[in-house]
C-alpha positions, 0 to 999 in steps of 0.5 A: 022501258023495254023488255031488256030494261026491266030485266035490267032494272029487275037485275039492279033491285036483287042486287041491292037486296043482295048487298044490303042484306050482306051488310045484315049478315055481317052485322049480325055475326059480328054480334054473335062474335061480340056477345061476351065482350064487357069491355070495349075500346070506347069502354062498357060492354059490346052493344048489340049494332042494328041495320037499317035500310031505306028503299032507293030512289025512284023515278018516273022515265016515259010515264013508268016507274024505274028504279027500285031496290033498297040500300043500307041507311044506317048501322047504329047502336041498339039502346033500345034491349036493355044490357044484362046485369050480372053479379060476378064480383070476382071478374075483372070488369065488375062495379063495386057492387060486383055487378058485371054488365054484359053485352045486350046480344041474345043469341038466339034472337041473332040467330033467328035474325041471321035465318032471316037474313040468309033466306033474303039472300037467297030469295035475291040471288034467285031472282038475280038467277032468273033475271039473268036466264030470261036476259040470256034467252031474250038474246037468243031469240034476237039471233 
């Protein structure tokens, strides 16, 4: 691969990274925006969504690795956090018992998660940046 091409596929992995964890920031905000909601259109409370992602394929071109990167596999559903239980007996959504049961987002967790994602972001878009000055001065030493 030339100079010019792993520069090229160097570009291609930050953007991956630039979009996956995009996907990560919007998750995690729509979790936020969602973390009093018990009652939803399938029914029962809000449950927390995680992403996950999967390295992009590989391939050997000319004896070197090319490719690279990641992408998002999968958005699901958190059943893992338990949902918390509150005793409200006067709110419209409780149990007989008057227990509520309300969304499994902490939002402190999702916080800290979305600090994370946001330095990834950044981390992705200064490699892009640095990717695309060395691909600018590699055309100017061409001229």
């Amino acid at each position: 691969m030339s100079g010019i091409g792993k520069i090229f596929s160097g570009m291609r992995t930050a953007s991956s990274g630039l979009s996956a964890e995009r996907a990560r920031i919007d998750v995690i905000a729509n979790n936020i925006s969602n973390a009093q909601v018990t009652r939803t259109q399938d029914g029962g409370a809000f449950r927390r969504k995680i992403v996950s992602f999967k390295p992009l394929p590989q391939k050997v071109v000319n004896g070197r690795l090319e490719g690279g990167g990641v992408y998002v596999s999968d958005i699901s559903n958190d059943y893992v956090t338990p949902m918390e239980l509150l005793s409200e007996p006067e709110h419209p959504d409780a149990n007989a018992d008057g227990i509520v049961e309300y969304p499994n987002v902490n939002t402190v967790r999702e916080m800290a998660d979305m600090m994370t994602a946001i330095r990834a972001y950044e981390a992705n878009l200064k490699a892009q940046e640095v990717f695309m000055r060395m691909a600018q001065r590699s055309l100017e030493l061409l001229r």
